[in-house]
Backbone as a chain_set.jsonl record, in Angstrom:
{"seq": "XXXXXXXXXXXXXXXXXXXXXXXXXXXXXXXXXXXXXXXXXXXXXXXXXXXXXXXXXXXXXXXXXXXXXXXXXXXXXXXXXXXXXXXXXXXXXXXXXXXXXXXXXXXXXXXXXXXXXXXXXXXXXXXXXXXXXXXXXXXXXXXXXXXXXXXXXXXXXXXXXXXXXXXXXXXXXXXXXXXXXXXXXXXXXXXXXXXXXXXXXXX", "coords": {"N": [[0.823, -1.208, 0.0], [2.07, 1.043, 0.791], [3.772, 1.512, -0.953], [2.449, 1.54, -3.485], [1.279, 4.088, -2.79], [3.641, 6.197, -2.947], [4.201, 5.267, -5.675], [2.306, 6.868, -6.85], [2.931, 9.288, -5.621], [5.265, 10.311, -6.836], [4.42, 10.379, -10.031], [3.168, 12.191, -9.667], [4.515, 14.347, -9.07], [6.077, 14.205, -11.179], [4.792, 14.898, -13.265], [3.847, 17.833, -12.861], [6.293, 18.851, -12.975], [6.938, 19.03, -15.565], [4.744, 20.487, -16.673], [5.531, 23.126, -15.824], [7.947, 23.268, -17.18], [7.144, 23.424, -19.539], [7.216, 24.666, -23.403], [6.554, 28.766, -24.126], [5.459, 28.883, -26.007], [3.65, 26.582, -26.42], [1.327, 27.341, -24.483], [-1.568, 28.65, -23.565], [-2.63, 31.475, -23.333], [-0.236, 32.365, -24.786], [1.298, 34.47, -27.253], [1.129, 35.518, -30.799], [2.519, 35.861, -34.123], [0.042, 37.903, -36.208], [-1.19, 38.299, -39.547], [-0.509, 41.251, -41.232], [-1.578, 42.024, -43.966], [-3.402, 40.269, -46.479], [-2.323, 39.463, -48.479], [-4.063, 39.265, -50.929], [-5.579, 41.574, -51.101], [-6.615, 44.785, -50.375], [-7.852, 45.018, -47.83], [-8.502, 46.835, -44.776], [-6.701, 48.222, -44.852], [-5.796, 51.666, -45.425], [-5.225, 54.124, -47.985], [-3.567, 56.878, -48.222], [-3.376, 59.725, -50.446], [-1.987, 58.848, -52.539], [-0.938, 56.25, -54.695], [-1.705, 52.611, -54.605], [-1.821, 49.139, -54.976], [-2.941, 45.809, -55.178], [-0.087, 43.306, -55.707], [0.61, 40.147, -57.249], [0.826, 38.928, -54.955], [1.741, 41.451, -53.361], [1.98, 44.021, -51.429], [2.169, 46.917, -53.272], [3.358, 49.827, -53.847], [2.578, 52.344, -55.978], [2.182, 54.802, -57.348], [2.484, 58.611, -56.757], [2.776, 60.578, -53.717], [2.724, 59.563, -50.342], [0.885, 57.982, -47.879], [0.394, 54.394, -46.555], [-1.663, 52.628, -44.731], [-2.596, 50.59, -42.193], [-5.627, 50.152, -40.513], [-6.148, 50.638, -37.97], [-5.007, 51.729, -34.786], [-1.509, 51.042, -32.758], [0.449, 50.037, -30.12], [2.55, 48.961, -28.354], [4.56, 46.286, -29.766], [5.378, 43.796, -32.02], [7.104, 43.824, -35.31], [7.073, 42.582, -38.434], [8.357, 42.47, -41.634], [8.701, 41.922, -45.466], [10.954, 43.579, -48.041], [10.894, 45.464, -51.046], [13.111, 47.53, -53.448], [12.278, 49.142, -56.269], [13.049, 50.813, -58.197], [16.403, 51.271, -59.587], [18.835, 52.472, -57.417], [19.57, 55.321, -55.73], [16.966, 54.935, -54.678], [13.635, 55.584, -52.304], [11.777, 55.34, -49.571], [10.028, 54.327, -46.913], [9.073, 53.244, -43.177], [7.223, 54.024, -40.741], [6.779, 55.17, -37.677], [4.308, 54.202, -34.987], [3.057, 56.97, -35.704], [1.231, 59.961, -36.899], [-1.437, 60.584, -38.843], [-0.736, 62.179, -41.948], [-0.629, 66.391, -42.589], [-2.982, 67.177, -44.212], [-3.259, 70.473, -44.104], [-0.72, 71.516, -44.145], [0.264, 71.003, -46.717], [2.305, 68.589, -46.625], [3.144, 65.84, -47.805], [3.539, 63.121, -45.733], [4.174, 61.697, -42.639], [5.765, 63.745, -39.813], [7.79, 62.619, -38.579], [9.601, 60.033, -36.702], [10.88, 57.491, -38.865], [11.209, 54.56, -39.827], [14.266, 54.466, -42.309], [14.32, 53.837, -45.778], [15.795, 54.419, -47.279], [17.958, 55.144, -50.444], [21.651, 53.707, -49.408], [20.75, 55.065, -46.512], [19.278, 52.82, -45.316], [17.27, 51.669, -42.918], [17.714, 53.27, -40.677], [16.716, 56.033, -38.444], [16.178, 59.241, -38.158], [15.894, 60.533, -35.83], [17.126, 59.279, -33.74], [20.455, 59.265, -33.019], [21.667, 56.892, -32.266], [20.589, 54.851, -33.98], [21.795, 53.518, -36.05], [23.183, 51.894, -39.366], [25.187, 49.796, -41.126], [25.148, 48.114, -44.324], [23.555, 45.806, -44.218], [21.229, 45.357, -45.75], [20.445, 44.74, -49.007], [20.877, 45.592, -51.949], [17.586, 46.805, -54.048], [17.098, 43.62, -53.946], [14.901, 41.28, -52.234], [14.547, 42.223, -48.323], [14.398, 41.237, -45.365], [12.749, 43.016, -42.618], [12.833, 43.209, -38.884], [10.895, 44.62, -36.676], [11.025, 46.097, -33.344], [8.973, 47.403, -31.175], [8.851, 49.089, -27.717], [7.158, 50.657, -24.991], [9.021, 53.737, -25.003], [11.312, 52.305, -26.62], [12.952, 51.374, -29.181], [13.984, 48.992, -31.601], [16.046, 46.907, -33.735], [16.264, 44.58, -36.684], [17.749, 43.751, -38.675], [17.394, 41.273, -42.305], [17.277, 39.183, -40.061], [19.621, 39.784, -38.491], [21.054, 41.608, -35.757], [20.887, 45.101, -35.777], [20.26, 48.143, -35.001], [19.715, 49.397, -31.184], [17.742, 51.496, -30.067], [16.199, 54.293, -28.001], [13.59, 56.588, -27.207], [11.379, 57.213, -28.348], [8.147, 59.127, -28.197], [5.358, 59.138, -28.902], [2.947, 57.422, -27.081], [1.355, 55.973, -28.784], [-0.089, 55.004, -32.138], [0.049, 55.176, -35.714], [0.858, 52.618, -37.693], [2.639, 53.634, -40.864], [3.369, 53.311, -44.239], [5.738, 54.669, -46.511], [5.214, 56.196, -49.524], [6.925, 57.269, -51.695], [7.214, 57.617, -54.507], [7.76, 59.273, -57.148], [9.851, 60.791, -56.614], [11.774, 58.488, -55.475], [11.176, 56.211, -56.741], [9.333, 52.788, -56.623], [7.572, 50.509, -54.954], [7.774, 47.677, -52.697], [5.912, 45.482, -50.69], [5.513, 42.323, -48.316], [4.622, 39.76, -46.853], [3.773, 40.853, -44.268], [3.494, 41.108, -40.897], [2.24, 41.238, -37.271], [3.172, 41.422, -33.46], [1.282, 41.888, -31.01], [2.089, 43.445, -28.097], [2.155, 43.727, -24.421], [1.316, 46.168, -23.429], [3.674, 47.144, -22.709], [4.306, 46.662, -20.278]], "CA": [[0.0, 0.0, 0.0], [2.553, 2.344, 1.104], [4.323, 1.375, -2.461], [1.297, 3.107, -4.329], [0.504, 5.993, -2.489], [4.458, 6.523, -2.903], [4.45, 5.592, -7.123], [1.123, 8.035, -7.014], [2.774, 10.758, -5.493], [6.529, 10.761, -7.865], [4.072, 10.218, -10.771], [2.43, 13.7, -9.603], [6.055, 15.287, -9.137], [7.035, 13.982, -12.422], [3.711, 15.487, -14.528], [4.097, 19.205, -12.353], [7.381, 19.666, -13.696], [6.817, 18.543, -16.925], [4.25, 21.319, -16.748], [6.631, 23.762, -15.601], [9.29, 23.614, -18.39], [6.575, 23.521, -21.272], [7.623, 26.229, -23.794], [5.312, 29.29, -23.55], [4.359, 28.643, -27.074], [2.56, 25.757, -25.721], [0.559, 27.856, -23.274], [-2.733, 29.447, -24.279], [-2.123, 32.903, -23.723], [1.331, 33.026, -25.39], [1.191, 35.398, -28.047], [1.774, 35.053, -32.179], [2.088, 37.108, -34.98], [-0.66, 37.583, -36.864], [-1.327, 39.418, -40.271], [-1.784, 42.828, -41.613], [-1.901, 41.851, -45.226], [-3.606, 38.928, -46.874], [-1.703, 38.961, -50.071], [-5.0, 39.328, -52.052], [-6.696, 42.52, -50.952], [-5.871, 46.056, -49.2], [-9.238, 44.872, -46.682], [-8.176, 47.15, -43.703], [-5.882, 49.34, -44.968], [-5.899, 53.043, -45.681], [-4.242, 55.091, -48.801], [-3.91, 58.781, -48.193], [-2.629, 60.511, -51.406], [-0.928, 57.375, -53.361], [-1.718, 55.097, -55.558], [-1.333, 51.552, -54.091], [-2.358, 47.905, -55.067], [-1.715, 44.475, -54.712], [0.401, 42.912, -56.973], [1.885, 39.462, -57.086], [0.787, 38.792, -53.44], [2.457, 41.96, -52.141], [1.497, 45.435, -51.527], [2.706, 47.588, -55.208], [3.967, 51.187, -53.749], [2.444, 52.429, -57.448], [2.543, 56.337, -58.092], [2.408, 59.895, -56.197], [3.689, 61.177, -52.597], [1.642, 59.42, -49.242], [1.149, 56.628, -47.045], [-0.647, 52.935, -46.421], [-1.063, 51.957, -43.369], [-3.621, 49.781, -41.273], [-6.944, 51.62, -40.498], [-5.884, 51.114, -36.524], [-3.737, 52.373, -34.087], [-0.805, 49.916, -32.242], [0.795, 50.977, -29.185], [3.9, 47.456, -28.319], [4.429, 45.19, -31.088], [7.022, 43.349, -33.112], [6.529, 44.234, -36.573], [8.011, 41.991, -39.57], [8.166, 42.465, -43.029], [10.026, 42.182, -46.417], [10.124, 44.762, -48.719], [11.952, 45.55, -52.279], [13.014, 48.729, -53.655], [12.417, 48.796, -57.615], [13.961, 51.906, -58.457], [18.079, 50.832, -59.664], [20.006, 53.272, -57.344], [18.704, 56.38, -55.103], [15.392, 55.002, -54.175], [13.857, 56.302, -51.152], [10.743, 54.825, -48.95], [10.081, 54.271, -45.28], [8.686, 52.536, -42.479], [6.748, 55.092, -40.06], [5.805, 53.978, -36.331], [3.668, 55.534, -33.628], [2.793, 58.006, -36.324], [0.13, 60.753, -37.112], [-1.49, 61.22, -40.216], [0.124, 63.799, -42.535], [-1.611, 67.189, -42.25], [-3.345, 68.524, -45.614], [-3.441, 71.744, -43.934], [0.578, 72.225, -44.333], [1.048, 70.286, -47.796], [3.345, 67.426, -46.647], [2.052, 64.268, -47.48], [4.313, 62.456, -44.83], [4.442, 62.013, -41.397], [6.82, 63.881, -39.679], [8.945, 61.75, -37.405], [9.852, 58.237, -36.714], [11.072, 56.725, -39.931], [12.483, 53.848, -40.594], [14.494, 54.931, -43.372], [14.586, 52.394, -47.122], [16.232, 55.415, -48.834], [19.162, 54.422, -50.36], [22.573, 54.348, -48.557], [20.48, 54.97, -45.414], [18.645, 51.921, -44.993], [16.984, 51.077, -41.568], [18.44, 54.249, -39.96], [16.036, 56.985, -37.605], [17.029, 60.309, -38.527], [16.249, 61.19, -34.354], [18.209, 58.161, -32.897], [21.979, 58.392, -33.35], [22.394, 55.242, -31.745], [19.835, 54.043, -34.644], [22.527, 53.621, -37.414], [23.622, 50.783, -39.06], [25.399, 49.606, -42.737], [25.767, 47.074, -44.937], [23.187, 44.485, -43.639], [20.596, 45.362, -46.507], [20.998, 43.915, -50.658], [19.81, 46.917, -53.037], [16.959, 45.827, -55.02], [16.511, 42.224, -53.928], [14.195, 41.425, -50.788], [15.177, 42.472, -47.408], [13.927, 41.451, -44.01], [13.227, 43.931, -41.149], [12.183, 42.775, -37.47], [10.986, 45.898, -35.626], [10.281, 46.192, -31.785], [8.634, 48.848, -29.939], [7.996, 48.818, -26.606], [7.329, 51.438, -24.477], [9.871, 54.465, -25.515], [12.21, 51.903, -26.735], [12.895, 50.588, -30.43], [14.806, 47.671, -32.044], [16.053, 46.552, -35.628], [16.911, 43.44, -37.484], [17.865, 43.591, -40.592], [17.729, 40.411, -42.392], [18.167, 38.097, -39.086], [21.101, 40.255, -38.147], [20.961, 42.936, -34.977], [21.122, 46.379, -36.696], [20.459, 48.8, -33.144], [18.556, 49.288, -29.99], [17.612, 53.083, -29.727], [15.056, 54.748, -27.011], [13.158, 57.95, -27.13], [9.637, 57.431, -28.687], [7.833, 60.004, -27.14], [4.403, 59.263, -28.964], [2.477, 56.408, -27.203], [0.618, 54.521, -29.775], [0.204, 55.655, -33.197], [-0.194, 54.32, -36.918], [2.606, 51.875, -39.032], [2.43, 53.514, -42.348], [4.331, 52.644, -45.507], [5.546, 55.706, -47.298], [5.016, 55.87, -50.756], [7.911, 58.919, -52.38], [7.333, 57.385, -56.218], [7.847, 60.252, -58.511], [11.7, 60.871, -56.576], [12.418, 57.612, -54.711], [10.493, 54.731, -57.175], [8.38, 52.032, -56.476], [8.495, 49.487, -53.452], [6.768, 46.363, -52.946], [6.014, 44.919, -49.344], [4.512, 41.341, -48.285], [4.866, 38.662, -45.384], [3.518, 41.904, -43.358], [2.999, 40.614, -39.382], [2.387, 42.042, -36.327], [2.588, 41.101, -32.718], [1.207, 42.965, -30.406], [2.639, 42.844, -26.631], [1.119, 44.183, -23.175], [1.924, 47.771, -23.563], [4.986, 47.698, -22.591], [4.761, 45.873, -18.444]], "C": [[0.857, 1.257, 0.0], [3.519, 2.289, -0.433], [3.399, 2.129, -3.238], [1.058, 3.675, -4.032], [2.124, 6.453, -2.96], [4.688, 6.799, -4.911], [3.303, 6.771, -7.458], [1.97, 9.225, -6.987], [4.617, 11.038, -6.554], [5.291, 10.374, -9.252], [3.419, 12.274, -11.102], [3.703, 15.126, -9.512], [6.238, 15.319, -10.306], [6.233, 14.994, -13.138], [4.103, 16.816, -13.951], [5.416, 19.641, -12.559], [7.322, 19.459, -14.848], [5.991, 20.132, -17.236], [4.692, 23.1, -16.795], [7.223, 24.452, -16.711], [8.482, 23.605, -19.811], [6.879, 25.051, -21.361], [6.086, 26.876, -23.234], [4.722, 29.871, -25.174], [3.097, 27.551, -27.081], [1.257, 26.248, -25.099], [-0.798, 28.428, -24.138], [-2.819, 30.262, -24.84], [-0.781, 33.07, -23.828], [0.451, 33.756, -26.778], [1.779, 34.883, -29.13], [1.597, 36.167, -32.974], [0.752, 36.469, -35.959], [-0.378, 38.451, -38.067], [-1.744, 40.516, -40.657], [-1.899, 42.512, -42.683], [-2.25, 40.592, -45.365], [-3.256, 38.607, -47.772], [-2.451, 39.391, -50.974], [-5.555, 40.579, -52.241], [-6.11, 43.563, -49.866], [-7.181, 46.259, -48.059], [-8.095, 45.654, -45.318], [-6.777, 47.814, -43.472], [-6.147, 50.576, -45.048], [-5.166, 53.723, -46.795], [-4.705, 56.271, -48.915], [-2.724, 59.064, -49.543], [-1.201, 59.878, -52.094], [-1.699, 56.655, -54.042], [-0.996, 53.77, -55.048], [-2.356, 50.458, -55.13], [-1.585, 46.773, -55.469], [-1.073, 43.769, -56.359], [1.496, 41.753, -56.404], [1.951, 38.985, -55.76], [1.698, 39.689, -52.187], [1.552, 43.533, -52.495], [2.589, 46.328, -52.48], [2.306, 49.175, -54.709], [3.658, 52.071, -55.494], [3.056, 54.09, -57.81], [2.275, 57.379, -56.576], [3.164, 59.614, -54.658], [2.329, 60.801, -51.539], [2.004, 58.175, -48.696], [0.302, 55.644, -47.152], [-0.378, 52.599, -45.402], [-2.644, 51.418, -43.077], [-4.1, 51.073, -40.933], [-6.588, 51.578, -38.707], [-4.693, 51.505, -36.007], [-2.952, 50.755, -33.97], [0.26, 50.917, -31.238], [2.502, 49.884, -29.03], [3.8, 47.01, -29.327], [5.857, 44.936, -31.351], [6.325, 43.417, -34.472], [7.646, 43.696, -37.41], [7.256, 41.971, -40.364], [8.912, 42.441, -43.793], [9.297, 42.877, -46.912], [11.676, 44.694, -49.789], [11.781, 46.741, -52.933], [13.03, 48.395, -55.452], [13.045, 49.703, -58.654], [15.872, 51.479, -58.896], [18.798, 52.39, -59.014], [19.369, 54.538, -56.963], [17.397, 56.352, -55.014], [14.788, 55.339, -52.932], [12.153, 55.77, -50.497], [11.31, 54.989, -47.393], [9.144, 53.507, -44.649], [7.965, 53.523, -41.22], [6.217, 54.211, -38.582], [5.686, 54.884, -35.494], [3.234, 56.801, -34.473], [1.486, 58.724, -36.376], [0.011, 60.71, -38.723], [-0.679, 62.401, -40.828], [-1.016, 64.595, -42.4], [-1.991, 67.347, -43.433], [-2.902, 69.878, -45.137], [-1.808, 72.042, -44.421], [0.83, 71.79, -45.632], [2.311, 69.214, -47.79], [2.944, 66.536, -46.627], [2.439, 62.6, -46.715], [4.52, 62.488, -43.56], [5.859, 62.663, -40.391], [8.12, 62.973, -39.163], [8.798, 60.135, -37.315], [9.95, 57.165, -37.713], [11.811, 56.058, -39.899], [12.947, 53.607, -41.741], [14.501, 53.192, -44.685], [14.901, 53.222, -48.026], [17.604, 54.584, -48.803], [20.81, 54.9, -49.787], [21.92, 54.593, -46.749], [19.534, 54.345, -44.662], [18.302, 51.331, -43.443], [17.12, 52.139, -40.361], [16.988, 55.586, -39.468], [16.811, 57.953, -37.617], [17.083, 60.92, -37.001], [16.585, 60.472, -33.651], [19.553, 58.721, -33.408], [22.338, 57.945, -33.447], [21.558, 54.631, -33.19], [20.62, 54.102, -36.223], [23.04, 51.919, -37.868], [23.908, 50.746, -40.87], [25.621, 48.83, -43.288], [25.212, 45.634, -44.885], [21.624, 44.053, -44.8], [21.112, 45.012, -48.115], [19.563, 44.677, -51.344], [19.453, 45.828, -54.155], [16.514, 44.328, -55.224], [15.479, 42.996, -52.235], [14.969, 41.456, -49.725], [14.344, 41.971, -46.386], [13.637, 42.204, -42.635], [11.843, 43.025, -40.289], [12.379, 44.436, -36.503], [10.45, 45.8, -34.371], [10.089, 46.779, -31.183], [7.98, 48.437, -29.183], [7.936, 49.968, -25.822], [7.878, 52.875, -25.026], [10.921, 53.674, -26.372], [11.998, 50.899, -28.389], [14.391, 49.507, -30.658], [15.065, 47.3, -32.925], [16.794, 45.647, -36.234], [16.846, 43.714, -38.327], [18.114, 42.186, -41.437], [18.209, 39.291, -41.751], [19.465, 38.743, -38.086], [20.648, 41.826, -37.129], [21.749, 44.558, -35.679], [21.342, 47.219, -35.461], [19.271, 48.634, -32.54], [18.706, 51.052, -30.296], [15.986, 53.396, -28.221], [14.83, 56.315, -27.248], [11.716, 58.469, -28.383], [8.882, 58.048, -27.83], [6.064, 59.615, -27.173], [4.205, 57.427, -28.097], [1.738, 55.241, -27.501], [0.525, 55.379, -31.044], [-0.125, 54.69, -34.854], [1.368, 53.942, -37.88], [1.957, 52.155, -40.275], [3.929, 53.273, -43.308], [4.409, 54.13, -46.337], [6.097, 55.211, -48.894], [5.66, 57.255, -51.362], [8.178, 58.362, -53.943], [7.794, 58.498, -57.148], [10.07, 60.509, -58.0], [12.415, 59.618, -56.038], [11.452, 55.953, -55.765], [9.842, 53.969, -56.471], [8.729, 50.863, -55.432], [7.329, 48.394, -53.351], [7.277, 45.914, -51.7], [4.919, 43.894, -49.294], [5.205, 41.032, -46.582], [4.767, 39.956, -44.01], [2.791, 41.346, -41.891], [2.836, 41.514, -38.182], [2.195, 41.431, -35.038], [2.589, 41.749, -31.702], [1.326, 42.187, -28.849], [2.008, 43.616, -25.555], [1.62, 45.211, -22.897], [3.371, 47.987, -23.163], [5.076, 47.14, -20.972], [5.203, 45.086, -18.346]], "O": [[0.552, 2.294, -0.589], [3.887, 3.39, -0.844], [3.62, 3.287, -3.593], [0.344, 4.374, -4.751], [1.923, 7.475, -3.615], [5.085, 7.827, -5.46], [3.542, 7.55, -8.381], [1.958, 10.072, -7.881], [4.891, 12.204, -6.836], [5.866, 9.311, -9.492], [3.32, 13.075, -12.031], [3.683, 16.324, -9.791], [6.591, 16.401, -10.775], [6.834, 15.945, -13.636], [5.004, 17.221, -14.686], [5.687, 20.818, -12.32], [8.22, 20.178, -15.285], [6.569, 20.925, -17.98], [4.289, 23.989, -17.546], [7.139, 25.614, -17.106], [9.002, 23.738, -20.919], [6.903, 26.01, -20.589], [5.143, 26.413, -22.593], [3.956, 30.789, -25.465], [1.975, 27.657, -27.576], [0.217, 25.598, -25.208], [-0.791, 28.542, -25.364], [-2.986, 30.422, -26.049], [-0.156, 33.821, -23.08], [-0.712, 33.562, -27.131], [2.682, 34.053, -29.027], [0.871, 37.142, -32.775], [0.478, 35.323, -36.315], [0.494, 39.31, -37.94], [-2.905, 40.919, -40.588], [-3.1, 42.774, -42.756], [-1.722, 39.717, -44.678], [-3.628, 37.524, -48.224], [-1.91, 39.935, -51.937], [-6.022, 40.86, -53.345], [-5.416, 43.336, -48.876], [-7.466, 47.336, -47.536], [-7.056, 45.089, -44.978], [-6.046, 47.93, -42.488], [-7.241, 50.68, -44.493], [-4.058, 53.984, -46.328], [-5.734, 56.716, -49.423], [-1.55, 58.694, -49.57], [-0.017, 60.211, -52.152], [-2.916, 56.484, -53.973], [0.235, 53.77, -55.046], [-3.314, 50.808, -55.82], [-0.43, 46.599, -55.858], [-1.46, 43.772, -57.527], [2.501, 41.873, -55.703], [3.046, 38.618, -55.333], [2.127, 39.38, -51.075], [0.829, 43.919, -53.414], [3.798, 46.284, -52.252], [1.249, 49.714, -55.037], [4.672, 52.361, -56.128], [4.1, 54.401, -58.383], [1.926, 56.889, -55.502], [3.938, 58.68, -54.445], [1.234, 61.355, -51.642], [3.005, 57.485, -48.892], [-0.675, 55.872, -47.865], [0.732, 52.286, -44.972], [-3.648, 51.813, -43.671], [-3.68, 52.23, -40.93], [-6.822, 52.647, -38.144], [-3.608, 51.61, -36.58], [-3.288, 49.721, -34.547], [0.7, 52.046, -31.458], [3.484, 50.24, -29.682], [2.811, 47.33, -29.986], [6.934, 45.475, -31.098], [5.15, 43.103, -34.664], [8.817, 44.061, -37.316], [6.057, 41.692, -40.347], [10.029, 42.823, -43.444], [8.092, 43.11, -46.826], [12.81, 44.25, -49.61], [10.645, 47.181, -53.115], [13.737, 47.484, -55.883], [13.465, 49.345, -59.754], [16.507, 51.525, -57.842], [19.209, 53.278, -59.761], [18.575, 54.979, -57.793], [16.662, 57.325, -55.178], [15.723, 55.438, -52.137], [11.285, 55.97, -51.346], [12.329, 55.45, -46.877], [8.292, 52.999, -45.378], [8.969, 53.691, -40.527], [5.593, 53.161, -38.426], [6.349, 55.876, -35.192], [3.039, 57.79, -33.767], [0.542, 58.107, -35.884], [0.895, 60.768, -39.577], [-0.125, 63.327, -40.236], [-2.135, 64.131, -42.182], [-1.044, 67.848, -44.039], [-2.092, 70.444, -45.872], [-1.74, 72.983, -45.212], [1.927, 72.25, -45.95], [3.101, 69.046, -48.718], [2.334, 66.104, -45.649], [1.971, 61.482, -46.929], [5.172, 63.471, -43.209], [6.887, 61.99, -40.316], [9.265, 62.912, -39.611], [7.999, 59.344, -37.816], [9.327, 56.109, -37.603], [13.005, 56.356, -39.913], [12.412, 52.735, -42.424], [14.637, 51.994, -44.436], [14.596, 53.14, -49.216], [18.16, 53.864, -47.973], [21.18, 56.073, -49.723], [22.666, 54.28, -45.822], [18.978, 54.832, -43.678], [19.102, 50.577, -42.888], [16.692, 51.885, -39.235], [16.313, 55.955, -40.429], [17.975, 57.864, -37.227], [18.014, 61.675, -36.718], [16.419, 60.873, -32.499], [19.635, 58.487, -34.614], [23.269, 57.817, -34.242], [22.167, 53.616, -33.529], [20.154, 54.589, -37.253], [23.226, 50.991, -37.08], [23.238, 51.342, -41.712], [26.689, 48.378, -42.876], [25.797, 44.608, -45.23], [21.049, 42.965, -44.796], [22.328, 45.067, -48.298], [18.336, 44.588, -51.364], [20.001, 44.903, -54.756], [15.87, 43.853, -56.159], [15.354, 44.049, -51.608], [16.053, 40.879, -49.804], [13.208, 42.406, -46.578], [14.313, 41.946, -41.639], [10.754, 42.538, -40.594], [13.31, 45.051, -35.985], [9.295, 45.377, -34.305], [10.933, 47.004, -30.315], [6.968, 47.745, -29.298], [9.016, 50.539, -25.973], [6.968, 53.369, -25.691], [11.597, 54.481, -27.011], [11.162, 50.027, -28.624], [15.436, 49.399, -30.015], [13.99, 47.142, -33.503], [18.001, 45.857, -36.353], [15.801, 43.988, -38.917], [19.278, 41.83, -41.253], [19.066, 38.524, -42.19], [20.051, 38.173, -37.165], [20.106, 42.831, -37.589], [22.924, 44.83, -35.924], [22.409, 47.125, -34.856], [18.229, 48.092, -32.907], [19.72, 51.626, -30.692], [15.107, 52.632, -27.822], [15.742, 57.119, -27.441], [11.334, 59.504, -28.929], [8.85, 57.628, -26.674], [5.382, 59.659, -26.149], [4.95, 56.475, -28.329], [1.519, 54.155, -26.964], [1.068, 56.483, -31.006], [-0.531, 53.528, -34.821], [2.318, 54.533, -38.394], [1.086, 51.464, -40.804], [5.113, 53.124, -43.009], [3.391, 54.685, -46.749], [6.901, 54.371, -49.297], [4.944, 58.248, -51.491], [9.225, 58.641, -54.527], [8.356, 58.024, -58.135], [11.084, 60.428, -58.693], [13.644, 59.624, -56.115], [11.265, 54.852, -55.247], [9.638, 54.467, -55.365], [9.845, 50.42, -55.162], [6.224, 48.399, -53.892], [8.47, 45.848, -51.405], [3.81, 44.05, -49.806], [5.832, 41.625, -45.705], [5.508, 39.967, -43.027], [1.57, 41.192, -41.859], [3.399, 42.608, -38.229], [1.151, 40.781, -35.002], [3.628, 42.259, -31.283], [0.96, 41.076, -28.465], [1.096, 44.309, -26.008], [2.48, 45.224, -22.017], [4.027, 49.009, -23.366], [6.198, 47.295, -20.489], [5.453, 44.654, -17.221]]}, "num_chains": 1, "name": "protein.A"}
């Protein structure tokens, strides 16, 4: 008797650590990315003062000066995407986060601040970070990979798999990821495998 209450209770040790060490992709509430694009359709996007559409299962950067971005806000997140510049040589796009619409009222059809640059030569780079510099980890004209992470004040940047920088000093706290669209001086850009995962504000 005292033999099975004894294999009972290491049977109940064994399963409660087992439980333990499961990843915390296992778990319920672990978190995944999901998508902003479906490949097929701009369902739940926005184009202010651009010409966009899909092409080829990616989003087709087409003509004029503006942005695309998801019709909601996002405050944490990891944000991955590829993207290809089609322009040969001084093309110029961006990656916008935590942003405001552009104003009509002033005539700029770009948000001011927080770009992550896809001009050329200064690929991946935040013109108000310092620390947010980085060279040589992008391939002009083929596809590129970026992994972005904002949390709180604090950003993050892979380039292709490869740590690019850490910077801090996002001031806005939530905001819109648009895609700038500078066609007539910077050519045409094409973005797919667009994800997002959003994290617990930042605690």
């Amino acid at each position: 008797m005292r033999f099975l209450a004894l294999a009972a209770a290491l049977c109940l040790l064994v399963n409660s650590c087992l439980a333990a060490d499961a990843p915390a992709a296992a778990k319920p509430n672990a978190k995944a990315p999901v998508p902003l694009f479906d490949g097929k359709t701009l369902d739940g996007w926005k184009i202010i003062t651009c010409d966009a559409e899909v092409k080829d299962g990616c989003i087709f950067l087409k003509g004029g000066n503006g942005v695309v971005r998801p019709e909601r806000k996002f405050k944490d997140y990891v944000l991955e995407l590829d993207y290809k510049m089609l322009k040969e040589g001084k093309y110029d796009s961006g990656i916008y986060l935590r942003c405001k619409d552009p104003d009509p009222a002033v005539k700029f059809p770009w948000p001011r601040v927080w770009q992550v640059n896809l001009r050329y030569d200064d690929e991946g780079n935040i013109a108000e970070f310092k620390e947010a510099r980085s060279k040589g980890l992008t391939k002009p004209n083929d596809w590129n990979h970026f992994k972005i992470t904002v949390v709180g004040t604090k950003v993050e940047l892979e380039i292709n798999g490869k740590p690019a920088w850490k910077a801090d000093g996002l001031t806005e706290p939530e905001g819109y990821i648009s895609l700038q669209a500078e066609i007539p001086g910077g050519g045409q850009v094409l973005f797919k495998n667009i994800t997002i995962m959003e994290l617990n504000d930042g605690k």
